[in-house]
Each structure stands twice: as structure tokens, then as C-alpha cells.
N, C-alpha and C positions, 0 to 999 in steps of 0.2 A: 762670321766672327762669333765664338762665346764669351758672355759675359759669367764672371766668378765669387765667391765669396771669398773676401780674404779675412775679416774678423768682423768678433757678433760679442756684445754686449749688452748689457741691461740691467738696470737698479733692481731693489730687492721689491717686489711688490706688495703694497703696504693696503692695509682696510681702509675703509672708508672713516672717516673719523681719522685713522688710527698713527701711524707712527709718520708718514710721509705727509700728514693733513697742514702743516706750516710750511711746504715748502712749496712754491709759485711751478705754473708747470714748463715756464721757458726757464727756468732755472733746473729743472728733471730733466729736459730736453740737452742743457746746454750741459749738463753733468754727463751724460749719454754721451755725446758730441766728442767731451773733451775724453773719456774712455776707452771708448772706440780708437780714437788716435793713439791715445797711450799704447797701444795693442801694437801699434808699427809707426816706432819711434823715431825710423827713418823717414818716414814720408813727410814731404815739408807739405805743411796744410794748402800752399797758393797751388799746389799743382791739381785738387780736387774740381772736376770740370763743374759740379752741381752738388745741390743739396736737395734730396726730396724730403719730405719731412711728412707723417701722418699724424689726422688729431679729427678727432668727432665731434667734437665741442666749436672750439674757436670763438664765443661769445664773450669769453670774460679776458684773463689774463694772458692766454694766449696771442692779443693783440694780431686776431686775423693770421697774420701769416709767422707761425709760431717756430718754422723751421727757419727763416731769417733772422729772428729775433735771437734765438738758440746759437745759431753763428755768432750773431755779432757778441753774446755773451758768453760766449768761450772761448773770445778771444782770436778768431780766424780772420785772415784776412779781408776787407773789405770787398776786395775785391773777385770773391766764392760766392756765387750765386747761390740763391735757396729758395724754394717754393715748397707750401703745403698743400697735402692733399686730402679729399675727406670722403673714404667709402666708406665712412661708418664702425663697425668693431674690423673691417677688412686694412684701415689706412694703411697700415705701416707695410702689410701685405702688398698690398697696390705700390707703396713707395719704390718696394724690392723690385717691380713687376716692371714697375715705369723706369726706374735706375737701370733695369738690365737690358730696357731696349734702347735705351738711349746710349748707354756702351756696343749692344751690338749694331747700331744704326751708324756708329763712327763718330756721334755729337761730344763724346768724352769719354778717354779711358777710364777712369774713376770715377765712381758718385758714391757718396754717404748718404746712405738711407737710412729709416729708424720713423720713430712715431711715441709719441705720448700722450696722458692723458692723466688728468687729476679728477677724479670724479666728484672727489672732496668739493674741490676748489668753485666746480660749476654753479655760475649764477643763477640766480632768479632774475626771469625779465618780464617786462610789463607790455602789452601789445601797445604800439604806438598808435593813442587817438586822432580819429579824422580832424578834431578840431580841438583846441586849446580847454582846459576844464571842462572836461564832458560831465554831465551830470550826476553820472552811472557813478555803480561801482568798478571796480579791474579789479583781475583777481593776477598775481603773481604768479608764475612758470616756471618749475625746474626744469633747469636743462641739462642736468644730469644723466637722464637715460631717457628712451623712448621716444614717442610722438610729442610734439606740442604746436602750439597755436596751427591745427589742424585744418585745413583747409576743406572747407565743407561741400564742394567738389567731388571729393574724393571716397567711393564706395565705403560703408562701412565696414563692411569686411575685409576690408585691406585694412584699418586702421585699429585694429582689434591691441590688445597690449602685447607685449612679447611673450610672457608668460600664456595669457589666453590662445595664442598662435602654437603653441610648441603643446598645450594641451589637448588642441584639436589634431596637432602632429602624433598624438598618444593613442588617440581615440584612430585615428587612421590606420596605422601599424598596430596596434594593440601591446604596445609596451606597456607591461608592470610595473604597478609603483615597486614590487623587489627588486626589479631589475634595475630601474633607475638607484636605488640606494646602492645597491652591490656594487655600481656603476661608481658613485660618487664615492664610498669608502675605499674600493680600490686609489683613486685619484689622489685621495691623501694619505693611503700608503704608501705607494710607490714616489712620491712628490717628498715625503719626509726623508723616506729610504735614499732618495737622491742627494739631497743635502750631507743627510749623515756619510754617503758614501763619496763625500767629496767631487758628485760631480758637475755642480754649481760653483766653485773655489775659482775657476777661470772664464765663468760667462757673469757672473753678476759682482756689481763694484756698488758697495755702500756708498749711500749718499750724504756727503760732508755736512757737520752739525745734524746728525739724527743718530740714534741709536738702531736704527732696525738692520743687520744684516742679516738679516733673512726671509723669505716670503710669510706675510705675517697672517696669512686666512689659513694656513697649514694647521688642522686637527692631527698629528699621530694616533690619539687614541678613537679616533674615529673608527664606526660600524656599521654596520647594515643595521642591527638591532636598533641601538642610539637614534640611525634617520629615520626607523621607524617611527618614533614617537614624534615625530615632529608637526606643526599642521599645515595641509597645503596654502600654497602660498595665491591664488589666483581663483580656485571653487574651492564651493565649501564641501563637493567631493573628489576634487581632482588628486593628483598624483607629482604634483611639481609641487616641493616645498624648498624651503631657504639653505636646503640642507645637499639636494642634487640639485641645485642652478649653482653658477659662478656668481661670486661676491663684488660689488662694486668694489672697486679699488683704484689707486693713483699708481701711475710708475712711468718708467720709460725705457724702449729700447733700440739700439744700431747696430746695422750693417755695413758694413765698409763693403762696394764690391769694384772691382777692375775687370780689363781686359786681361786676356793672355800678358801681351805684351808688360802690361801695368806692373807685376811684379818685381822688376827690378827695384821702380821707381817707390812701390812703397815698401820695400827691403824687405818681403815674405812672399812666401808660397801659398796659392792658394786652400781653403777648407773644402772646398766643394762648385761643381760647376753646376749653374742655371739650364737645365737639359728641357725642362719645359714649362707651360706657364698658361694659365686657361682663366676667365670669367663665365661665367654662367648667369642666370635669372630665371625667375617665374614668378608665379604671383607673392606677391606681397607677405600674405600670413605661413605662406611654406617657406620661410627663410630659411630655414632650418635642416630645411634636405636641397639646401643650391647645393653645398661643396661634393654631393656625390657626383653630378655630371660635372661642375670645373674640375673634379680630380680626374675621371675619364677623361676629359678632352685634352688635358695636362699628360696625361701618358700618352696620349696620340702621339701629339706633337712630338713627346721628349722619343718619340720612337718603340717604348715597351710597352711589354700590360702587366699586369697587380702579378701574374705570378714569378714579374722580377723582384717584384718591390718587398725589400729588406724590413722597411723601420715606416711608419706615419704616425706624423705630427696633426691632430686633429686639435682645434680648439671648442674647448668644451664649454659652450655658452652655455648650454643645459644638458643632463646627461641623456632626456628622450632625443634629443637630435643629436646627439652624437651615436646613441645606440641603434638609431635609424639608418645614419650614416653606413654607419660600421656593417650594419647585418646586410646592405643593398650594394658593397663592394664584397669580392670573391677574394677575401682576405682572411688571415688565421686573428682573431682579437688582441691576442696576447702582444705583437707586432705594435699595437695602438699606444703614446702617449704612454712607453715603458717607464718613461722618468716623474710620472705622472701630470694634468694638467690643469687645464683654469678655474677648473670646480678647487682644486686646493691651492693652487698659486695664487690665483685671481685674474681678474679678465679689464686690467685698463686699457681699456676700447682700444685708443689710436695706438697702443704700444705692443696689444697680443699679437701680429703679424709677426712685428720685428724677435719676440719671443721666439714662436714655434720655428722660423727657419733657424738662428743662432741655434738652438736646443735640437732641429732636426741632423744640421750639421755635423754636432759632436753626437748625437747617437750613431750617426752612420760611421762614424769612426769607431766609438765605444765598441760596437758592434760588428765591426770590418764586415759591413753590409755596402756595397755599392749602388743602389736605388732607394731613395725615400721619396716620399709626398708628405707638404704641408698645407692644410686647406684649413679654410676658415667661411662659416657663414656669417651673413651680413643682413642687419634689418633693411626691410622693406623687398626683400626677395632677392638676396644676393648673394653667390658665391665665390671666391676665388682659391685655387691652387697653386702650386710649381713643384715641378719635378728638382732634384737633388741630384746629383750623381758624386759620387766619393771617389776621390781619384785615385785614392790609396787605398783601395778595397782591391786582398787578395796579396797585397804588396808584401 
């Protein structure tokens, strides 16, 4: 049995601070939820077997299981299961992964996947004392992005920042700080150019009371020159500044997917079938080059190699491990993240899976390319992919 995509949504993704920063993130989620349906107005919500839901956070308003919470606030029946998951900036990815085996396993023709994240919104937490009034001082925790209350256990070398990990990813490969800027200015040309050319108009639904429709970390007049000047953000002589990394941001995005059969039931055709689907690992500070072997192992599976492959959705945590990525598959560049990615859309952790398949979906159309790869890396040493396949490639 294959499991399918039948519709893929996503809010506009908004800066940190910036335009989405009032809006709670089971309320992002549950706007998600209720879009996604809108997409297949026939499908009566009771008949969706599950909800997976991704989010990297989970400490504040999320209320733990933020994909139930998200149902019941948009209105679904009680009676829809929903569970969140949390591989990190991978969730929403994983959600697609776990939805599609649990369609092809026979556990339910339907599941609505999706993932979000408000980076805004993440609290500061306080390590809980051994005992009542400790004398001490506590110091307060974002948990926003990265490590925290680290376990001292745990090698230092694995627990280096994200940015100092993708530097020493620089220093391994020897990527140029030009390359990375040329890398990042690209991202927000071709990410403006997408917009302007209307091909956001049917994957992204403004979020009710806000004004942002549109991805709000978007520079147009962005350069190579311009990231020049910028100062690294991690050494004081490195090559990673604020200008080719992806920007914290809040947003969220869904997947609807089915069985073959399902289509009837939620009165469309599908966009694209799940042909294959991989995780990978290694150590810790190399997060950043996992999604090369999960996308090898992802083509195993779906049965081809890279020189079928049409269109890749890579997410662009930072542009030295994407440029890492990219130069260690036997692939043509220009193929890469043509609608551009996270460096100028943004990168809310639990919601960029659910992005890059919606957006690999409609290139593979755009494109009447029949094979894509979406792959995303994950801190703490982690990769995941899946193959695409376009049914209407050639058609």
C-alpha cells in the first residue's frame, strides 16, 4: 500500500518579535488545521484516522501535546486522535514520515500531519530545586533554540552551539564565507521572485487578526556584497553571520495525506505519492551533513538515484550545511530550493518539514519533474528525507 499527499498548507512565516509574535502557537497550529481542510471541503473531519503534529518546543503554550490541543481548537471532532512529535527542526518532517507509515501499515487511511513553532512565544524556565529556597542564585533558560540545562554527562563536543558546530562544518569542507553569502542572497531572491510570481497564493493562508501575508525575513534587495559587511555571528573570525543562517521565526504548516483508496473520501486527487522516506545520525556537532546519507537512503528505498531526481527541497538551517549538502550529492545546484528557502522564509523549527514537502510538491508540478527529495537536518546529529513522486509528471 502507498500512502499520498493530497494538500499542504502553511501560514506566512513571521520574525521573531515580528508580525506573528501575539499569536499563541496552538492557535498557529489550529489555523493550519482548519486550512488544510478548507483545501478538501468534502472531507468530513470524523473520518481522519489520526493527527500527528510536530513542535520542538513544547515547554510553554503548547500545553505538551500541542497537536490535540490544535484539534480541539479548530473545532474537530472529539473524537480525532492527535499526538505530537519532537525531532527537533525535523518534527513536522517525522510527522509526514510517521503519517505515511501508519497509512501504509493499514492503521488509517488519512492522517493530517503538520508541525509548528513560535519561537517568539518560548519561555524561560528555571531548573527545578532539590529542595525548597535554595540558597543559590538560578539563572533563567531560553528555550527558544539550542541546548539547555545540559547534562553534564554529556561530551563537550557534542554540546558545542549550533552555529560553533556548522563552523567547524566549514573548517572541514573549506567553504567560503563568499560562497555561503552568494548562497544566502540567492535564498532571498529566488524566495521574493516566488511570491511576486504567485507561487505562494495556494500554499500559504494569512493568519486571522494579523496583517502579515507574507514570509516576513524576505530581504529582495539582498547581496552578496550587503552579507559581506556583516560580523560573524559565533568567532570573531568565522564565516557564519546573521545574514547566511535562517532567522528564528513562528509559523506553522499541514499536510493532509491518504491512502490510494482515500480519495474519494476526501473528494480530490492526490499531489504527489510518498515513494520513500529515510532517517540517518551521527555525531552530534555534524548535524548538519545527516540529510546527505537520509537522502541516499530515501532514494534506495523509493527505488531511484539523484540522476532521476527533478527538484530538492533542502532546508536551509545555515547556508555552510546546505552547501555541504548539496556539493556531497551528484546533483546540478540550480535543482536546489528553486523557490528559494529558510535563510529567507524562515525556519520555525516544528513547522519547516511541513513546508519543504507542501513547496516540494508544487515544484514537482511547477516543473513537470516526476522525482523530488525533501530533507532536513536536525540538532544533535540528525537527518531526515523522503522521496516525492509526481503522478502527473509527463502527463
Amino acid at each position: 500500500m502507498s500512502s499520498f499527499v493530497y494538500a499542504a498548507v502553511r501560514t506566512p512565516f513571521g520574525r521573531f518579535n515580528g508580525g506573528l509574535a501575539g499569536v499563541r502557537p496552538d492557535d498557529l497550529a489550529a489555523h493550519a488545521i482548519t486550512a488544510a481542510l478548507g483545501r478538501t471541503p468534502e472531507l468530513d473531519p470524523a473520518a481522519i484516522g489520526d493527527i500527528v503534529w510536530g513542535n520542538a518546543n513544547g515547554a510553554g503554550e503548547e500545553n505538551r501535546n500541542v497537536g490535540r490541543m490544535a484539534a480541539l481548537l479548530a473545532g474537530l471532532p472529539v473524537s480525532v486522535p492527535a499526538t505530537t512529535v519532537n525531532r527537533l527542526c525535523g518534527s513536522s518532517l517525522d510527522a509526514v514520515l510517521i503519517g505515511s507509515r501508519t497509512i501504509e501499515t493499514g492503521d488509517a487511511d488519512i492522517v493530517l500531519t503538520g508541525g509548528v513553532e513560535s519561537m517568539t512565544r518560548a519561555p524561560w524556565v528555571l531548573p527545578k530545586p532539590s529542595r525548597a529556597y535554595p540558597a543559590g542564585d538560578v539563572a533563567a533558560v531560553s528555550t527558544t533554540l539550542g541546548w539547555r540545562l545540559v547534562n553534564h554527562r554529556m561530551p563537550k563536543e557534542w554540546t558545542v552551539s549550533l552555529g560553533e558546530a556548522n563552523e567547524q562544518l566549514q573548517e572541514r569542507f573549506g567553504i567560503s564565507r563568499e560562497r555561503q553569502d552568494e548562497f544566502a542572497a540567492r535564498s532571498h531572491r529566488l524566495a521574493d521572485r516566488a511570491w511576486s510570481d504567485g507561487f505562494h497564493d495556494d500554499l500559504v493562508v494569512p493568519v486571522p487578526d494579523t496583517e502579515l501575508t507574507r514570509d516576513e525575513s524576505i530581504r529582495p534587495d539582498s547581496s552578496t556584497a550587503q552579507l559581506a559587511e556583516l560580523k560573524p555571528a559565533f568567532r570573531p573570525d568565522g564565516t557564519i553571520t546573521a545574514g547566511n543562517a535562517s532567522p528564528l521565526s513562528d509559523g506553522a504548516a499541514a499536510v493532509l495525506l491518504g491512502s490510494e483508496a482515500a480519495a474519494g473520501t476526501i473528494g480530490s486527487e492526490p499531489l504527489a505519492r510518498i515513494a520513500g522516506r529515510a532517517a540517518y545520525a551521527l555525531q552530534p556537532q555534524d548535524f548538519g551533513y545527516a540529510p546527505v546519507e537520509a537522502a541516499n537512503r530515501a532514494l534506495a528505498r523509493a527505488g531511484i538515484d539523484w540522476s532521476q531526481v527533478g527538484a530538492v527541497e533542502l532546508n536551509e538551517a545555515f547556508a555552510v550545511q546546505s552547501l555541504a549538502c548539496i556539493d556531497a550529492w551528484p546533483i546540478d545546484p540550480e535543482i536546489v530550493n528553486t523557490r528559494g528557502g529558510a535563510i529567507a522564509l524562515g525556519h520555525p523549527l516544528g513547522a519547516s518539514g511541513g513546508r519543504i514537502v507542501g513547496t516540494l510538491a508544487a515544484v514537482l508540478r511547477e516543473r513537470n519533474e516526476r522525482w523530488g527529495v525533501a530533507a532536513i537536518c536536525i540538532g544533535v546529529g540528525q537527518g531526515l528525507a523522503v522521496v516525492l513522486e509526481n503522478l502527473e509528471a509527463g502527463v
